[in-house]
Structure formats: C-alpha cells, structure tokens
N, C-alpha and C positions, 0 to 999 in steps of 0.2 A: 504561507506564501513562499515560494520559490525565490531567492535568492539570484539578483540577474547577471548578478559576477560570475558566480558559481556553474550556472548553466552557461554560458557565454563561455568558456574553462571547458567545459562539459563539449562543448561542440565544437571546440576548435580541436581537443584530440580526436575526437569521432571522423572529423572532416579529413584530418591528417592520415587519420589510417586507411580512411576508402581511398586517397587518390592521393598517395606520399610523393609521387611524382608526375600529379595531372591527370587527367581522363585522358587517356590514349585516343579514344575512340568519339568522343567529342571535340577534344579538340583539334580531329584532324578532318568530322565531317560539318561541322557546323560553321558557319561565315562569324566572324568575331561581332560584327555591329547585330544579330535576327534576334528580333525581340517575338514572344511566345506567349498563348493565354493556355491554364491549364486549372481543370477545375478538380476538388475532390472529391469523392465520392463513396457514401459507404455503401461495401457490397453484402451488411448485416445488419442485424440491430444491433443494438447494445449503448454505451454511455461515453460520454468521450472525455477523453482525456489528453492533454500535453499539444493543443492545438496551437499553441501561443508558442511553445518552444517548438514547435514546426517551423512557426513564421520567423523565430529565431536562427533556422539553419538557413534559411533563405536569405535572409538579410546581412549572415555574417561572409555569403556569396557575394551578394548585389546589393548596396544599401538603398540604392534605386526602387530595387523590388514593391510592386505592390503586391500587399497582401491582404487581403478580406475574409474575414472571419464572420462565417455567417450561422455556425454553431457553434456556441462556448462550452466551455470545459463543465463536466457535470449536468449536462443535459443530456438527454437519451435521443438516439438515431433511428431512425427505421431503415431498412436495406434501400437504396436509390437515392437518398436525401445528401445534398451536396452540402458539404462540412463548410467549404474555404475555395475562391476563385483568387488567383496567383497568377502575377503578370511582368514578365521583366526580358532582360539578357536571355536569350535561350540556352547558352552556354552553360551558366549558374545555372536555372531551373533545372536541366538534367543532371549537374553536378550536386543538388541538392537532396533531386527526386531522394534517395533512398534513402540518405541517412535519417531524411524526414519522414517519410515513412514509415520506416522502422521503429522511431520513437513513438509515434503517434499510433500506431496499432499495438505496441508492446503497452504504452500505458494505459490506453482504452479499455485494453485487456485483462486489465488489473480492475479500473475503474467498474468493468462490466461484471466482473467474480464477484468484488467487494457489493455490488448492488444486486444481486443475487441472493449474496446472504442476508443483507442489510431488507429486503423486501421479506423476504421467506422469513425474518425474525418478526418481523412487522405484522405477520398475522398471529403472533403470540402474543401483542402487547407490548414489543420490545422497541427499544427508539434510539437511535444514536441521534438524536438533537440537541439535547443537551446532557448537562448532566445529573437531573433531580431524575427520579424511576417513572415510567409513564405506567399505565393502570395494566395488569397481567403482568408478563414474567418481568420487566422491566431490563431482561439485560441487554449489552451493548454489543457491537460485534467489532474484535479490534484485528489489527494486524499483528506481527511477530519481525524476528529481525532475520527470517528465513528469506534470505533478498540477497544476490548478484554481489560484492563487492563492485561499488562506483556506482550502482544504479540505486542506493538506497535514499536519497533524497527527492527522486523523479517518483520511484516507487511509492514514496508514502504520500507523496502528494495525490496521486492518482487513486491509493486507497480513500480520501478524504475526500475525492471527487465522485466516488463510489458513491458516498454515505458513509463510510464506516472510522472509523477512528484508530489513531498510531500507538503505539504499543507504546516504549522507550527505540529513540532514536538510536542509540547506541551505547555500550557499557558505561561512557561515562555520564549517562544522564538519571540513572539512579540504582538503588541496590537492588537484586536476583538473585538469592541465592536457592541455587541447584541443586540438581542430585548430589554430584562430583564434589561440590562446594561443600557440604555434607558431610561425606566420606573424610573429607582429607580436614575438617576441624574436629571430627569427631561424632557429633550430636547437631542437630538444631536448635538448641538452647544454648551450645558453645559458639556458634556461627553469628547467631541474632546477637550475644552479650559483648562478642568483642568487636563485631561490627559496629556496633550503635554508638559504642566509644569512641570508635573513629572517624565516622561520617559525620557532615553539618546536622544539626536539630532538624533542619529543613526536607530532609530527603526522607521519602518513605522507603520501608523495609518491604519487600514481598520475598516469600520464601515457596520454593514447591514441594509438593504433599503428595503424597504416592498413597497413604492410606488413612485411616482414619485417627490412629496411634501417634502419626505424624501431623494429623490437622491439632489436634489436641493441643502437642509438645508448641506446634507454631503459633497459636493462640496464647497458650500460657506463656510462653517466652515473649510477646509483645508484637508479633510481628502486625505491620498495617494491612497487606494484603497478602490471599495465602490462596496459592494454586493448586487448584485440583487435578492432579498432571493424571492423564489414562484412568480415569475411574470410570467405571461404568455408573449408568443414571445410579440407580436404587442410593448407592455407596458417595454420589453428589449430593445429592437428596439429604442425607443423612448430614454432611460433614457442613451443609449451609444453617442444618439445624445447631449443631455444635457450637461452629459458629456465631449465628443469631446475630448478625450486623456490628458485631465487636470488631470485624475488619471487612475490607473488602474481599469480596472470591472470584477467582476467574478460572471458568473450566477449559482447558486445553488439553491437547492430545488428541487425536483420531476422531475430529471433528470435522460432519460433512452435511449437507444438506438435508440427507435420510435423518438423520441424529439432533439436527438443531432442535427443533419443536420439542423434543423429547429433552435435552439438557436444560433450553432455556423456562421448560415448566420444574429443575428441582430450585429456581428463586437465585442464582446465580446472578452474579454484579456486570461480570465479563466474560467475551467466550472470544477465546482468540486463534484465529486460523491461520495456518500457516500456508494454506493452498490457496489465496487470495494473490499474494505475490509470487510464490516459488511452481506452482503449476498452472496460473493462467495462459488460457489461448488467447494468441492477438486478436484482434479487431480488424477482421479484414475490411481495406482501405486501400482504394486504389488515386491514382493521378491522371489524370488523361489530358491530352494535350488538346485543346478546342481549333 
C-alpha cells in the first residue's frame, strides 16, 4: 500500500511545478464560485492504475471535491468505460485536470505492460499469486529498479496492480551483487565471504552470473539467489540444472514477450523485466467536462 504522506508530498510538488504562480488562463476565464461535472474516460483497454491518487490531486485543489470511483485500481478497462465522475470548483477541476492525468495514464501504463507479461507467463503455468510454484514453469514475473528517480514508489505500486511483483525497493533493502561489484573485489567468492560478514543474518545474498563458471563459483560460495544476467535459453536451462533449487534463480537481461515462454520453460524462480516500468506506454485517459 501507498503511503498517504508520501503521496500527499508527491503532489504537492507536482502541483507546484505546473502552476508556480497560478493558472493564468483559468484564473482569468473562469468565475471564482462555477462549480463543473467531469467524467473519465478510457480511450483503450488496459488495467488501471493510480485512480485514488487521481482523486488525491483533486482533493489537495478542492477538499470539497466529489470524487467517484467507479473502476478500482487493478481492474481491467475496455476503450469507452468511465473510470471515475468528479464534481467541484471549476477552477480546481481544470487546475487539477493534468497533473491527474498524467499519473493516472503513466501508472496504468505500467499496470497494463506488467499484466501483459504476467498473462502471457500464465499460459506457461507461471503465477504471481503467491509464492509456492503453481504446476508448469512456475516462474514469477518481477520488476527491476530501472524507474524515473521520484516515481519509484507509484511505479511499483502499479506493477503490483499489473499482477506482477517488486524486485527490491531500493539498495538499501538487500544485497546485489553485480557485474562491477565483481570486478572491483576481485572474485565472487571474495564479494559473497566479506559481504556475509557484514550484513544482518537476515538478508538474502543474490549475486549475477554472466555464465555458467560463475553460476557454479555463486553457488559454492553460498549465495541465496543467483541471476542469470543475458544467457541465452539452452545456457539457462543448463545453470537451473546446476543449481537444482540449492537457491533461487532469476533470468534477467533482454527479456520480452517473444522470449518469455521460451525462458519461463528452462524452470526459473524469477524473470525480471525492466521494460515493464522504464518503456511502458500511458494508458490513454481522457477528462471531459459533462
């Protein structure tokens, strides 16, 4: 769940940058008492998302504002179906239009990729509902932390509204270690041994694995989970056998729609995409004043 500080924080700079010194053009056509009804409307399909922090930029306008929500977040839209009817201050309403907007098609649009994948995994056997394996490939489909600085808490909400599940929130919510990370301790076994010294018992280790030499070294050196970064299937296949459920795996790199059916059959735990947040299209979503 979304945080109503945080987002409340979240729109009051958003608000501040679209009109730092007022709507020029509202405030000089519109009579201060015209109150307005204004319905939404989607001009797509897809799943929606960030409905409620819509009704949040509205409210931080007009607390007056009525707002109805007549599709929730994580449900799916057909093109014509009205999301949400909004009714207040006229002033507010078009001072609001965009910024709410803008949220509300940018997360949709996240929610709509992430349920893309999360269905098209779903005819493998694969399930993001929980987390025992369901019967075939069983893997999950996650996010990654490839997200906008300041959008990355709306962002993973909206993956989650998708269907699909959050990666780690951010460095400090547990270890990763990289390519780079690598390089610069030397080995994989020197990275895992002096880490593990200095992290809580609590945190798991995941380490990424370029080839098979290195799924091995990450295994033997202890790590919890261990990423298959850019392998091609055959060379996945191979490194889950290695493996054998001694940790978890998650295939990542140059993963797409063409490709999922094909990775999620080498028995992979996790398949984490980065184009779920960092190249979705909005959710087109318009406002019309009734």
């Amino acid at each position: 769940m979304l945080d109503k500080m945080h987002i409340e924080k979240f729109i009051e700079r958003a608000l501040e940058e679209d009109m730092p010194l007022g709507d020029i053009t509202t405030d000089n056509l519109i009579p201060e008492a015209s109150v307005s009804k204004a319905k939404f409307i989607a001009k797509a399909p897809g799943v929606l998302a960030g409905i409620g922090i819509a009704k949040l930029v509205f409210l931080k306008l007009d607390p007056e504002t009525k707002f109805t929500i007549l599709i929730e977040d994580g449900q799916k839209v057909d093109k014509g179906a009205i999301i949400a009817e909004v009714e207040g201050n006229t002033r507010a309403l078009l001072k609001a239009e965009r910024t709410a907007l803008n949220l509300l098609q940018h997360l949709s649009g996240i929610a709509t990729a992430a349920n893309l994948y999360v269905e098209e995994l779903s005819k493998t056997g694969g399930s993001n509902q929980n987390c025992s394996k369901a019967e075939g490939s069983g893997a999950r489909i996650a996010d990654t932390r490839k997200i906008l600085p300041g959008l990355r808490l709306l962002d993973k909400y909206a993956v989650r509204a998708g269907g699909a599940r959050n990666h780690r929130f951010s460095l400090s919510d547990g270890v990763l270690i990289k390519d780079n990370h690598i390089k610069a301790c030397g080995s994989i076994s020197a990275a895992i041994k002096k880490i593990r010294a200095l992290v809580p018992h609590t945190l798991k280790i995941e380490v990424e694995t370029a080839d098979l030499d290195q799924v091995r070294e990450a295994l033997d050196a202890g790590a919890d989970i261990i990423m298959l970064d850019n392998m091609d299937t055959k060379t996945m296949a191979e490194a889950v056998k290695i493996i054998s459920g001694k940790a978890i795996t998650e295939a990542s790199g140059n993963v797409n729609l063409e490709r999922l059916s094909e990775i999620a059959s080498t028995g992979v735990d996790l398949i984490s995409v980065g184009a779920i947040t960092h190249s979705a299209a909005a959710l087109d979503i318009s406002m019309k004043f009734i």
